[in-house]
N, C-alpha and C positions, 0 to 999 in steps of 0.2 A: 621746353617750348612754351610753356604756359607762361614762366616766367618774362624769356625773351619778348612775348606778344603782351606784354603790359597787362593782364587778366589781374583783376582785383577780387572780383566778387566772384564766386559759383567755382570756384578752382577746381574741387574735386573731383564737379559734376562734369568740367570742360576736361581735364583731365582723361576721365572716364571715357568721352567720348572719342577721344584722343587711341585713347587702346584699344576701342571698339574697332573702330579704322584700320590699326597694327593689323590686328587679329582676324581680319575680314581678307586682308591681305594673306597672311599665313594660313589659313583655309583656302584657297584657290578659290572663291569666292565668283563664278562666271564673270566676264564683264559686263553682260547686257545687265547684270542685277548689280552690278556697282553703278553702273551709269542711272538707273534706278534712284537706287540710295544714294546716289552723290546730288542728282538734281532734286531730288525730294526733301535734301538739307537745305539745301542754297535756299526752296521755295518757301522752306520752315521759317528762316532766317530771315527773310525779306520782309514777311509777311507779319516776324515777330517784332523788328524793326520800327517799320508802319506802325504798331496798333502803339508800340510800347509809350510813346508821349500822352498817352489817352488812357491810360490803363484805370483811373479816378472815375473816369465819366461813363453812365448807363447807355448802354448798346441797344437795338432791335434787328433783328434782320429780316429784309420783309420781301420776301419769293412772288414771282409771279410771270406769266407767259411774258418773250422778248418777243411776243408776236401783235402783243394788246395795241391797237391803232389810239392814236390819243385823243381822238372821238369818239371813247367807248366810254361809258356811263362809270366801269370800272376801273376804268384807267384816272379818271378824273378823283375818285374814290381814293386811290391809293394816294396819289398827290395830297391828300388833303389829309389826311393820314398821318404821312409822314409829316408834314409839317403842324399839327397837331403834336406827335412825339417830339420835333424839337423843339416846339414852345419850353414840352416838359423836363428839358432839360437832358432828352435822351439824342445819340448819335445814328445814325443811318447804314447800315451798311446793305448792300443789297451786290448783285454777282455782276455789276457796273454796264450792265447791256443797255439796250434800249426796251419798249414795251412798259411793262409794270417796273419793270427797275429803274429804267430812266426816269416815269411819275415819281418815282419815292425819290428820286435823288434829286429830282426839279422840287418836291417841296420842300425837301431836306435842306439845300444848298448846299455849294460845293463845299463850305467852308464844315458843315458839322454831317459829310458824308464818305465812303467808303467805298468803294469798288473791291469786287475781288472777283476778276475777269479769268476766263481761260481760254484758252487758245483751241479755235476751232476751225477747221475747213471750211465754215459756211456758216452764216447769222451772226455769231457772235462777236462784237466788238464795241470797245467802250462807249458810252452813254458822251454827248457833248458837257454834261455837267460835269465828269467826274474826270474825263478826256487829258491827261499831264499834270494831275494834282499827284503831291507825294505817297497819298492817301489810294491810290489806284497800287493794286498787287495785279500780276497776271502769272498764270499758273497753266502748269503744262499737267496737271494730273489734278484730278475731279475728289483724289481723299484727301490731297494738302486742302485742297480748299475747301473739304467738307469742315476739318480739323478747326479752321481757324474759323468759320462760320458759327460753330457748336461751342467753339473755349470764348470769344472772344461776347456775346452775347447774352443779354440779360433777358433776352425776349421773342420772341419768333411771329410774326404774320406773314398769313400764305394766304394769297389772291390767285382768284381763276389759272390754271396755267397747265403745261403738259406735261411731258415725263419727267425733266427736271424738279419740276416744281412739284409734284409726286413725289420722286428720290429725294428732295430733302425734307419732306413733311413726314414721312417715314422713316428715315433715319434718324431726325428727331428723336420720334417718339421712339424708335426701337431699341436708340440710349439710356432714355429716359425711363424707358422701363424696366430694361436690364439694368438701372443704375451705374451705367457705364457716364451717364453725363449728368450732371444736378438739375432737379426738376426747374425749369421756369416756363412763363406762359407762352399756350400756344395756339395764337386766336387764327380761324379762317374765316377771308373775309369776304363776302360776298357784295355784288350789285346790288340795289333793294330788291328785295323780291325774287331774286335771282336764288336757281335752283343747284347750281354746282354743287357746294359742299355738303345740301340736305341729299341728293344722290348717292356721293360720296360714302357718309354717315350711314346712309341705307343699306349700302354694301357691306360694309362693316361687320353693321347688326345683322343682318341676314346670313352672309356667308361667314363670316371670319367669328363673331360670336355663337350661331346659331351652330356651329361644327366644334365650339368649346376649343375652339384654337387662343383664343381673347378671351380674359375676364371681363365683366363688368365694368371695376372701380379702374380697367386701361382706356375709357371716356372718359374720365376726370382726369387725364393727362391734357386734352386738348378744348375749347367752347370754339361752339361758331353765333356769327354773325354777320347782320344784312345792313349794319348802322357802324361807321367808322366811330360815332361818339361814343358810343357802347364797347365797341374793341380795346379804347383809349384808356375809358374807366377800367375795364377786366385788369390794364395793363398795372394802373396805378394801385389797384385794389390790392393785388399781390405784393405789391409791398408799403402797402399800408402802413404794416408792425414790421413783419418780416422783412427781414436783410440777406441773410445768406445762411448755410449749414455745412459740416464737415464731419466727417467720422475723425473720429480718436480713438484709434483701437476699435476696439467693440462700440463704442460711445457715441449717438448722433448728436450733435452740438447745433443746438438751432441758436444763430445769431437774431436778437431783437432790437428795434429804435427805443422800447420802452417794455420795461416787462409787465406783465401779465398778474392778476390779482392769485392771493393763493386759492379762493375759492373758483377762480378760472382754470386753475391748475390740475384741481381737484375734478372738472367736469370735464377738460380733455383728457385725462388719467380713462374716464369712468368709459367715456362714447371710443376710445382708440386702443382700450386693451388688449386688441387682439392687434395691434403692432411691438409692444410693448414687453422681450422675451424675460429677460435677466431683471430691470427694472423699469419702474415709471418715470414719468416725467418730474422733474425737478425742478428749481430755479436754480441759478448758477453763475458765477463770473469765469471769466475767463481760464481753461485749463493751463496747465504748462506748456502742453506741445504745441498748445496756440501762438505761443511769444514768434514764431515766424512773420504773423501778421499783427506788427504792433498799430495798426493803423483801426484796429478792430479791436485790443485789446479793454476797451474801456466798456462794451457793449453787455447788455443783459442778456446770460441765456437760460435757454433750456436745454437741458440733458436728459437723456434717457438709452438704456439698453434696450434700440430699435434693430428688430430682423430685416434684412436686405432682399425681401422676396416679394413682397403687393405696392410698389412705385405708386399708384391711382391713389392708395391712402395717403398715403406720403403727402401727396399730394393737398390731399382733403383735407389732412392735419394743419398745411399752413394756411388754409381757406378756414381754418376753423379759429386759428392762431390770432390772423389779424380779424374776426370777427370778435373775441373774447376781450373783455373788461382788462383795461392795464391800470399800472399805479402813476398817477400823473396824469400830464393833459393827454 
């Protein structure tokens, strides 16, 4: 089959998927939970589709109430925002409603934005920017579209909003913490003055750290702010140096634009030892098991035998990464 269907690249892995199907069949498998996993593929596939011509260019995806009138102080905010990140060279993606999605995608323009709609009984439908572009997904189930929000994403802003916009600022983090997703930034963005997310934060601290449910260093997964030019910088700050990271075996592989002096090496060794199980940090080029990403292969890293259990540092480390002295400009 593989063959007949002309498959070049990923054989095994389509292959695989191929017997998963058999064998779901040979299980007696209910039908309501095939009809499930059949339309949960097709929404995988759509949506891999879409992003895959863009896979080079920096992503954000920036949450907010489909209810915000564009008379609203915040609503004008996100608009400018967004069109701020595409100066930078970043893409748009947002759940293609109206409200705050619709500002992010009015400043984003149709051309460098995303939709990723779903199908609702009520309010929800596509933004007039994003309205027939190729780049519009629509999804019948709320975890395809978490899936491709959270992989496809260099960045996250969340603007005033309801339960939605809730459910994804918490799944975020609660990836992010479990290290089920790779840390990136995650600003909320307020009106000036506006008290939403200081509320928000309040809760936090009080209930959810105050009962030792949350650590401390799980606020250095996310910064708020009342000034989209300040969200902007946060955004750029983060990758300053830093590029991206991966495990190898036991091994966290921090990918860099420029590496780091060895006496910088020696002071995040000293301030993060208590991330640091098996070994410290290193300098490093590219390992073996990296050759999958030859497009990265040229980059400076860092290595180290990092534990998978305080994310906030993790965190703090690449905040500490592109603050530290590199070799070169």
């Amino acid at each position: 089959m593989v063959n007949e269907w002309g498959v070049r690249d990923s054989r095994d892995l389509i292959a695989e998927m191929i017997v998963t199907a058999l064998r779901m069949g040979s299980d007696s498998v209910p039908v309501p939970d095939l009809k499930l996993i059949n339309r949960s593929l097709k929404e995988l596939r759509q949506a891999a589709k879409a992003f895959a011509p863009y896979q080079g260019i920096r992503k954000i995806a920036i949450f907010g109430s489909a209810r915000t009138n564009p008379l609203a102080e915040v609503y004008q905010a996100a608009e400018r925002f967004a069109q701020l990140m595409r100066e930078r060279g970043f893409m748009i993606i947002t759940g293609g409603g109206d409200g705050i999605m619709g500002a992010a995608q009015r400043g984003a323009g149709r051309e460098h934005s995303f939709g990723l709609n779903i199908r609702l009984p009520f309010e929800q439908k596509a933004n007039e920017i994003i309205e027939g572009d190729p780049k519009l997904v629509i999804f019948n189930y709320f975890f395809t579209r978490k899936v491709n929000f959270i992989k496809e994403t260099h960045a996250i802003a969340l603007f005033p909003g309801g339960f939605g916009t809730m459910d994804e600022g918490f799944e975020c983090l609660t990836l992010m913490q479990t290290g089920k997703a790779r840390i990136i930034p995650v600003i909320l963005v307020d009106k000036i003055g506006g008290t939403y997310w200081k509320s928000w934060t309040e809760f936090l601290r009080t209930h959810l750290l105050g009962q030792g449910l949350i650590s401390p260093d799980d606020f250095s997964l996310f910064s708020i702010t009342d000034n989209v030019d300040e969200a902007l910088s946060m955004i750029l700050q983060f990758y300053r140096n830093f590029h991206s990271y991966r495990w190898v075996g036991q091994d966290l592989v921090i990918r860099l634009q420029r590496q780091v002096t060895p006496d910088a090496v020696q002071s995040l060794n000293k301030a993060f030892s208590d991330l640091f199980e098996s070994a410290p940090l290193r300098t490093s080029r590219a390992l073996k098991p990296e050759k999958n990403e030859p497009e990265l292969i040229n980059m400076p890293r860092l290595v180290a035998g990092s534990h998978r259990r305080n994310f906030g540092r993790l965190r703090q480390l690449i905040d500490a990464i592109n603050q530290a002295e590199t070799i070169g400009p």
